[in-house]
C-alpha positions in Angstrom: 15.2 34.0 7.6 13.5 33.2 11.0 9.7 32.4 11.1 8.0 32.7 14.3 5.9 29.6 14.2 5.4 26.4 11.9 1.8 28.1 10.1 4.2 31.4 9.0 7.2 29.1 7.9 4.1 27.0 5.5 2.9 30.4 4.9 6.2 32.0 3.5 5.3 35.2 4.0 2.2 35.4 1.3 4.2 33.7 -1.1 3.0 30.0 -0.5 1.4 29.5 -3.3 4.9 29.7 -5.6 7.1 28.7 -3.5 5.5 25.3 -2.7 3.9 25.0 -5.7 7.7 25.3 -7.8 9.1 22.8 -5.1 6.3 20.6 -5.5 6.4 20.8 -9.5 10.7 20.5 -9.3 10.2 17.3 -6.8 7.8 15.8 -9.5 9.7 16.2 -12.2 13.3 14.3 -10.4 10.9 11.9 -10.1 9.5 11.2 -13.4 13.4 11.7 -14.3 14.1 8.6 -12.4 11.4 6.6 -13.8 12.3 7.3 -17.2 15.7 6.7 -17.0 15.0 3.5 -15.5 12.6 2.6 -18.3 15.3 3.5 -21.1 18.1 1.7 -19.5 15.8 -1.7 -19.2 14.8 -1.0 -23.3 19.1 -0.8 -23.8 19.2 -4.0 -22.1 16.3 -5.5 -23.9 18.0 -4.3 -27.2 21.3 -5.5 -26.3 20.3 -9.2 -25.7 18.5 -9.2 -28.5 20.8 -8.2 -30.8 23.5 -10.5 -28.5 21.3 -13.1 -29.7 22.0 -13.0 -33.7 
């Protein structure tokens, strides 16, 4: 699909509102992915050198 300027691409054809929306709510959510996964793997390591410690 061509667009013929930079406004019509943003525009997507009337559609705007769901496309950028969905791409906006899938970007948020690999973010808050990340950040959790983070969070969970530094409670395993808490855990683990806790119990390490006994």
């Amino acid at each position: 699909m061509q667009w013929e300027s930079w406004s019509a691409f943003f525009n997507m054809g009337g559609y705007a509102f769901y496309v950028w929306f969905s791409f906006g709510l899938t970007a948020l959510c690999m973010v808050w992915e990340v950040i959790a996964l983070r969070k969970r793997r530094a409670e395993a390591l808490r855990l683990t050198q806790l119990l390490a410690q006994d």
